[in-house]
LOLUM-424105 format. One record per residue (C-alpha): residue number from 1; x, y, z. Coordinates in steps of 0.05 Angstrom, whole numbers. Layout:
# residues N
ATOM  num       u       v       w
ATOM  NUM       X       Y       Z
...
END
This chain:
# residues 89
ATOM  num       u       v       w
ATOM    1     349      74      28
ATOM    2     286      57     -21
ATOM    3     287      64     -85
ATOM    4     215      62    -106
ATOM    5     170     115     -97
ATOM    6     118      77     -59
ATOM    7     170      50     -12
ATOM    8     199     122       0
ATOM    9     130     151      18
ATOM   10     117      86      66
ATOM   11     178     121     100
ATOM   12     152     183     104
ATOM   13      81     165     123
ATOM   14     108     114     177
ATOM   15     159     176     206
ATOM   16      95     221     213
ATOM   17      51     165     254
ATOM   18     118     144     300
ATOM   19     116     215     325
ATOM   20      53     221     327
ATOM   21      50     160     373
ATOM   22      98     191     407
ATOM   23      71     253     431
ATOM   24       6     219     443
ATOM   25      47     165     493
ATOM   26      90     230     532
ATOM   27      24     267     535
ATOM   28      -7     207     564
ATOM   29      53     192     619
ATOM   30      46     261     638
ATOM   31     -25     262     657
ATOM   32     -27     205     690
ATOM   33      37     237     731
ATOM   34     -19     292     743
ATOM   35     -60     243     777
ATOM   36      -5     204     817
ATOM   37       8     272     842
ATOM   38     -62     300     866
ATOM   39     -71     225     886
ATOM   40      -2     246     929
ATOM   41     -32     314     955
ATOM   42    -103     284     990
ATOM   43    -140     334     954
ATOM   44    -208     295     925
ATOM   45    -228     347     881
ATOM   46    -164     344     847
ATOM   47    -151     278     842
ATOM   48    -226     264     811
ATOM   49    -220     318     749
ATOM   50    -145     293     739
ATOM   51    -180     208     743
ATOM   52    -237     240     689
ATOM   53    -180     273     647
ATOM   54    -136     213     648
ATOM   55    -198     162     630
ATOM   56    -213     221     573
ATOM   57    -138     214     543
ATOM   58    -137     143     547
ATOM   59    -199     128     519
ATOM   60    -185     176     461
ATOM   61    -113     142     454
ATOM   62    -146      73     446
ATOM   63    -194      97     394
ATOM   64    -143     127     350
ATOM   65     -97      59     349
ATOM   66     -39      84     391
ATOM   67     -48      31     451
ATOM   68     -92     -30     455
ATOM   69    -165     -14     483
ATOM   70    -154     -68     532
ATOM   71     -93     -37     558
ATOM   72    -132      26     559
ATOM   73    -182      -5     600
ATOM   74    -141     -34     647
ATOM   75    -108      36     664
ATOM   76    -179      68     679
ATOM   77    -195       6     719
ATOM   78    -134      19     763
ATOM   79    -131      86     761
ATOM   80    -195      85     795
ATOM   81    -192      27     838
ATOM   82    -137      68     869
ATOM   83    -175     138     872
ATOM   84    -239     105     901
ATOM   85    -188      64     957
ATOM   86    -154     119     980
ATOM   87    -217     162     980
ATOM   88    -276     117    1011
ATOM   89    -300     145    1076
END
């Protein structure tokens, strides 16, 4: 356990941010489990508000420092690689 005061709030501050992190990253898995699951159904309309949602949370996650933009980016990129695969007609 600290002792000094500065060390003790460090604690505090980095307790706050972990779970903050961490209900970003569970929000995150779960919309993207959205979108594996309209992807799953066939249904277009669906699947494209759940791919603009998911690029939405992603984007937003990678601005505020919890992942890496580039991961970020590569998510989107697959996300809709796959929508506009199983989709193109």
């Amino acid at each position: 356990m600290a002792n000094i005061k500065s060390a003790k709030k460090r604690i505090t501050v980095i307790n706050r941010k972990t779970a903050r992190n961490r209900r970003v990253k569970e929000h995150l898995k779960s919309v993207l489990k959205n979108f594996d699951a309209a992807m799953a159904d066939g249904n277009k309309e669906a699947a494209q508000e759940k791919l603009i949602l998911a690029e939405k949370k992603l984007k937003k996650a990678a601005a505020k420092g919890v992942i890496h933009k580039n991961t970020a980016s590569r998510k989107v990129s697959r996300l809709t690689k796959s929508f506009n695969k199983a989709f193109a007609k």
